[in-house]
C-alpha positions as CSV (number, residue, x, y, z in Angstrom):
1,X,-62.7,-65.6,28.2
2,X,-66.4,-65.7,30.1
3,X,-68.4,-62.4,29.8
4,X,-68.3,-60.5,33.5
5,X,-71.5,-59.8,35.0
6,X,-73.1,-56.6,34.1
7,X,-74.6,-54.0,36.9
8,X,-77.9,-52.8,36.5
9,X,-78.4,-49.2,35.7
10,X,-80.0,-49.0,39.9
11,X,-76.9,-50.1,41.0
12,X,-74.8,-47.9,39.0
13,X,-76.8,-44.8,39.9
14,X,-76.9,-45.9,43.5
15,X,-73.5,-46.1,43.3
16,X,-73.1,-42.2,42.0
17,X,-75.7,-41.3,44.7
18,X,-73.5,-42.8,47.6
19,X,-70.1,-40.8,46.1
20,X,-72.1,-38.0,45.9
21,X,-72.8,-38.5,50.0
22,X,-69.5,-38.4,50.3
23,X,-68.4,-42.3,51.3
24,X,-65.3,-43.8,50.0
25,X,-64.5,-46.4,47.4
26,X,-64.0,-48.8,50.1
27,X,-67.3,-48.3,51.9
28,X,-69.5,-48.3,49.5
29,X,-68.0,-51.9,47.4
30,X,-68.6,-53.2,51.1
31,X,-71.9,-51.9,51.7
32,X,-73.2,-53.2,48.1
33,X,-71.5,-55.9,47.9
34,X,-69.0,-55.1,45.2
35,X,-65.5,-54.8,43.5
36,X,-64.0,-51.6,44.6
37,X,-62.0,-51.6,41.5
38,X,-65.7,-51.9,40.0
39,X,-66.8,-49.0,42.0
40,X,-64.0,-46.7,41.0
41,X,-64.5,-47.8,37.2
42,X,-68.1,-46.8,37.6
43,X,-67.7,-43.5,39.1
44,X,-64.6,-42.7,37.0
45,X,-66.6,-42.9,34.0
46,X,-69.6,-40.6,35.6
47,X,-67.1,-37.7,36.3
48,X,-65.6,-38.2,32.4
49,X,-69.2,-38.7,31.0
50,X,-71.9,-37.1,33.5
51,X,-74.1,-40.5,32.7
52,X,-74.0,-44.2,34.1
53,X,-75.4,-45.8,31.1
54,X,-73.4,-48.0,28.8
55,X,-71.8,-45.8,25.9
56,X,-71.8,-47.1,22.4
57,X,-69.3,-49.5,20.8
58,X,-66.5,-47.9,19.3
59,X,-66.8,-50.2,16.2
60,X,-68.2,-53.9,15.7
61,X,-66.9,-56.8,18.3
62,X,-64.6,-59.0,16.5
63,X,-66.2,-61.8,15.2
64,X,-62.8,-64.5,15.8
65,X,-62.2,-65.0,19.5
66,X,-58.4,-65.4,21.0
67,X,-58.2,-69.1,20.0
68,X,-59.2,-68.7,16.6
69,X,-56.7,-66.0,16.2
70,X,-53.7,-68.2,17.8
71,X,-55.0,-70.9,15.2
72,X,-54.4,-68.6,12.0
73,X,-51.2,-66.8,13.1
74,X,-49.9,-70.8,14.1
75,X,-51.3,-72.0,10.4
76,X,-49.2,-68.2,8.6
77,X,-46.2,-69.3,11.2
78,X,-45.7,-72.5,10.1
79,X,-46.4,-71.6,6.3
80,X,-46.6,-68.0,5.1
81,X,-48.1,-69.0,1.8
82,X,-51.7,-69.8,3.5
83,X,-54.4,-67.9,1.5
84,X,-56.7,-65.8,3.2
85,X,-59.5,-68.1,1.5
86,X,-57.9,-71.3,3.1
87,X,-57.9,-69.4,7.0
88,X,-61.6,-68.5,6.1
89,X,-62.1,-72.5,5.5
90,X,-60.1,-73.6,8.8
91,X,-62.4,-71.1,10.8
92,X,-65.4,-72.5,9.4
93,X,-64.4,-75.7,10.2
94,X,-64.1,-74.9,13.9
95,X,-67.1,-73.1,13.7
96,X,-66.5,-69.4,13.4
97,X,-68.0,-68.1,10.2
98,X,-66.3,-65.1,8.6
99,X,-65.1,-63.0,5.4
100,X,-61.4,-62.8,4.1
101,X,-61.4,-59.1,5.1
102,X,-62.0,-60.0,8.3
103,X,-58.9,-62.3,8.3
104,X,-56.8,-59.8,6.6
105,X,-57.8,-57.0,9.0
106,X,-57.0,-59.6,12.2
107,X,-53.5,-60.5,10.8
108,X,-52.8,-56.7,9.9
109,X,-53.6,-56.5,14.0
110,X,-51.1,-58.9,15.0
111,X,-48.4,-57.2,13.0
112,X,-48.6,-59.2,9.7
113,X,-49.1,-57.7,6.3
114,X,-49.6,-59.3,2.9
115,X,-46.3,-59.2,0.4
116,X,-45.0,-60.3,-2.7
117,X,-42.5,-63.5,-1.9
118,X,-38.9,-62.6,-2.9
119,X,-37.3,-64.8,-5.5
120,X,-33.7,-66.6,-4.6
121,X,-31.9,-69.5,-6.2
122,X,-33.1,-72.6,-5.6
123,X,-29.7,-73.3,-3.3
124,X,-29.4,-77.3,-2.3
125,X,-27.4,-78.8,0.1
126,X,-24.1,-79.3,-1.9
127,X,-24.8,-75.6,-2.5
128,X,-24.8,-74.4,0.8
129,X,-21.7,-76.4,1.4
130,X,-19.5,-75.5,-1.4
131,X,-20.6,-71.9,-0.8
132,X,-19.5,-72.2,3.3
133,X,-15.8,-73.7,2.3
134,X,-15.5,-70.7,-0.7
135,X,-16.1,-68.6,2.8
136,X,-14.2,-70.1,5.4
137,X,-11.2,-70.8,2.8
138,X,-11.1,-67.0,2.3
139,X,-12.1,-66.0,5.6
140,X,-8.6,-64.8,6.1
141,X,-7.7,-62.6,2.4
142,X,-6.8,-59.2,2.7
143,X,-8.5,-56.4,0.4
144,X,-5.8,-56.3,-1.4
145,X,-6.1,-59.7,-2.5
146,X,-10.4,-59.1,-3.3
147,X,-9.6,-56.5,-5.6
148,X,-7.3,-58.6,-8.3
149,X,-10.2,-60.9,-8.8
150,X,-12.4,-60.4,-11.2
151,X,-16.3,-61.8,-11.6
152,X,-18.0,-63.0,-14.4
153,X,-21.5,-64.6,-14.7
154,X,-24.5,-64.9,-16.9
155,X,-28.0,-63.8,-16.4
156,X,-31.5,-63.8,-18.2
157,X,-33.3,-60.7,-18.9
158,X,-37.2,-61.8,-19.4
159,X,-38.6,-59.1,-21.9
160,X,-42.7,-59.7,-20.8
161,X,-43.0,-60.4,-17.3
162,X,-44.1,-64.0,-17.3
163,X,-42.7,-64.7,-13.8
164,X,-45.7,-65.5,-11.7
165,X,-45.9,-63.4,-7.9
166,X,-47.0,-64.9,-5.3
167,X,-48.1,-63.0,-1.5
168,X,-47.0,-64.2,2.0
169,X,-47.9,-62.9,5.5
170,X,-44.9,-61.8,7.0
171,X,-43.2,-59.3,9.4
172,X,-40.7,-56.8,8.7
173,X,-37.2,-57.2,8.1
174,X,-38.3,-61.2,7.6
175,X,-38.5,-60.7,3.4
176,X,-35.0,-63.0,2.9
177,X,-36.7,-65.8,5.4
178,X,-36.2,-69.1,3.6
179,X,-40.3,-69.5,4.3
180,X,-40.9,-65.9,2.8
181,X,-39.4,-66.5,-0.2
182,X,-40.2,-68.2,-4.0
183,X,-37.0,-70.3,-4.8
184,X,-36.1,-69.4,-8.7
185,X,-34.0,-72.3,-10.8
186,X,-31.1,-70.7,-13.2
187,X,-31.7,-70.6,-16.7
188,X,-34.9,-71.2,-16.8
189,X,-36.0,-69.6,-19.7
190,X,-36.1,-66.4,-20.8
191,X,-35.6,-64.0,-24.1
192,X,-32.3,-62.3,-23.6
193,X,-28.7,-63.6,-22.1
194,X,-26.3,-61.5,-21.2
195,X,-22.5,-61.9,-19.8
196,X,-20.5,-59.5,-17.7
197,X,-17.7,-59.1,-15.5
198,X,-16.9,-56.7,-12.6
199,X,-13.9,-56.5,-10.1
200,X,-13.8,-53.5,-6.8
201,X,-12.3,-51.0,-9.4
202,X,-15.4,-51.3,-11.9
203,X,-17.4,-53.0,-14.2
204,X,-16.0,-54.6,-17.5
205,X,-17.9,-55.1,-20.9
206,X,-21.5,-56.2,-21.4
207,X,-22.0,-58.9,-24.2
208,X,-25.1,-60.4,-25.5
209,X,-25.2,-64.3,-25.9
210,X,-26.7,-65.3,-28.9
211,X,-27.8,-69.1,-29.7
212,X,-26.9,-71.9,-28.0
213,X,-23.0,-71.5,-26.6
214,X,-20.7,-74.0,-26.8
215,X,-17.0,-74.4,-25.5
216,X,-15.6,-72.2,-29.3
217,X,-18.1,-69.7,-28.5
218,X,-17.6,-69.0,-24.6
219,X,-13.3,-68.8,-25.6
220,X,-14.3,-66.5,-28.3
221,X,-16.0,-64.7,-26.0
222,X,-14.0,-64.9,-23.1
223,X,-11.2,-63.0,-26.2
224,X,-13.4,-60.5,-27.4
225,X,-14.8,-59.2,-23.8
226,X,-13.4,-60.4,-21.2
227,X,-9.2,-59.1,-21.9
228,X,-10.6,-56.0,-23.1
229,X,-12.4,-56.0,-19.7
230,X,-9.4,-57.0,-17.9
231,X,-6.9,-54.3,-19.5
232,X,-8.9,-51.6,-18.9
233,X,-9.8,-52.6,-15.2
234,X,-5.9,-52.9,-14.4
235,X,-5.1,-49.6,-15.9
236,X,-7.2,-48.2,-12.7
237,X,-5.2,-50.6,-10.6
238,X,-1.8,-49.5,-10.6
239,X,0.6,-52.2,-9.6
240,X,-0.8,-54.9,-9.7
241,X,0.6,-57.5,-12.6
242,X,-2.2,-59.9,-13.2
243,X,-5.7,-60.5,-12.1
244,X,-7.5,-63.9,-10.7
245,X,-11.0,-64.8,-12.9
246,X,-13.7,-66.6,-10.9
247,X,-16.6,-67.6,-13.4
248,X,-19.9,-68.8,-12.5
249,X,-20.5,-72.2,-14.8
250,X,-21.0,-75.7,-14.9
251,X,-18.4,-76.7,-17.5
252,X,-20.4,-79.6,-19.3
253,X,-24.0,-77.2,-18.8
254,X,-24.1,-75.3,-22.3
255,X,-21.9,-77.8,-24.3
256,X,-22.3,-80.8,-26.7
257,X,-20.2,-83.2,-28.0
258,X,-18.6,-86.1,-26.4
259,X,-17.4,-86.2,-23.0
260,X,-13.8,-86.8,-24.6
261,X,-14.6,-83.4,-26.5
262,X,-16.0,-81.5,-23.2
263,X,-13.0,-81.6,-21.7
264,X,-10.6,-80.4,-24.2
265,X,-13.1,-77.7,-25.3
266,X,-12.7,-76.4,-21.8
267,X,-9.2,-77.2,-21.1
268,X,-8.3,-74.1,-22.5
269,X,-10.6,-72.1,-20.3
270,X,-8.7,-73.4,-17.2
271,X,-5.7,-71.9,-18.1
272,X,-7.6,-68.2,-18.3
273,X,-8.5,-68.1,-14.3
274,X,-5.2,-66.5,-14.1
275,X,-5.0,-63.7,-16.7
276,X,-1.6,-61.9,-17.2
277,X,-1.4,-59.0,-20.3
């Protein structure tokens, strides 16, 4: 945007002078040649201020003009990850020289702040499908059919924090946008695995995996937590007979052995979705 012309200090008193005489907005744009809305601005600020000179700046001018700022928020748009470091660089390159501060304070402007990205599984496309049939397939069940089933998964537990953070430039309520966040692969390590089950009524035992689990261990298991978990979650729910188990596994995932011996070690697994005292 070009800079508008500047009155002299003459003008702007002459200006005063003729208000003082008692002419109008009107008359006196007409008689020098001037804006009235410039008139009135000037005289305006001589009854707030009692002076016609230029007051000081508020603070300094910003040092990245409108296009440069459509430039950075289009670059953080398109990928929140951008470092501040990076922006400086593609300034620079168009020829506008200035700190990372600088770029931080301008994006804080525009509504942005810097965050730490929010981890989510790493969901494919066969994920996202299987997940929207599970949802339209159930669209339908009542809550009386939600509360016979009965969840079980496993999760890591890392002891010292060795997950790295990276920050983003986002806006609020945009912390679950698919750009926003770090996507996080199951099982990727970690010191501690634990198993546990839950169902609307409550939460069932907690067990601590030890090792490497194989089909033997996850039965065993499945026997020493999980139909402990089940009995004492149905004694809340009066009335109901038996309860439905959805697990969260690949069956061949923590396994060895043949493929032949795969499936038999989980065959018996199968016939535990359904769970009946």
């Amino acid at each position: 945007m070009a800079k508008t012309k500047e009155l002299s200090k003459d003008v702007r008193d002459k200006i005063v002078d003729l208000h003082k005489a008692g002419m109008g907005y009107k008359t006196i744009a007409k008689q020098l040649g001037e804006k009235v809305t410039t008139v009135g601005a000037i005289i305006r600020k001589w009854k707030k201020h009692k002076l016609t000179a230029n007051l000081p700046w508020s603070g300094a001018p910003c040092k990245i003009s409108p296009c440069g700022v459509s430039m950075i928020m289009r670059t953080v748009r398109n990928q929140p990850r951008t470092t501040r470091e990076e922006l400086v660089n593609d300034l620079k390159a168009a020829g506008t020289i200035v700190t990372k501060k600088t770029v931080g304070n301008t994006l804080r402007r525009e509504g942005l702040k810097s965050c730490c990205a929010r981890k989510v599984p790493l969901l494919k496309k066969a994920h996202l499908q299987a997940r929207l049939k599970f949802a339209t397939e159930h669209l339908t069940d009542s809550e009386e059919d939600w509360v016979k089933v009965l969840w079980s998964d496993k999760t890591k537990i890392e002891l010292f924090g060795i997950n790295s953070t990276r920050c983003v430039w986002r806006r609020r309520k945009a912390a679950y946008d698919s750009k926003n966040t770090i996507p996080t692969v199951k099982y990727g390590g970690g010191n501690i695995m634990l198993w546990g089950c839950f169902s609307a009524k409550g939460t069932g035992q907690l067990h601590r995996i030890k090792g490497r689990m194989d089909g033997a261990m996850y039965r065993q298991m499945l026997g020493e937590n999980l139909l402990p978990s089940v009995r004492a979650l149905k004694r809340v729910m009066v009335g109901y007979s038996s309860m439905t188990m959805i697990q969260n596994a690949r069956l061949r995932q923590q396994i060895t052995g043949s493929r032949r011996s795969i499936l038999r070690s989980w065959s018996g697994l199968v016939s535990l979705q359904t769970l009946i005292p």
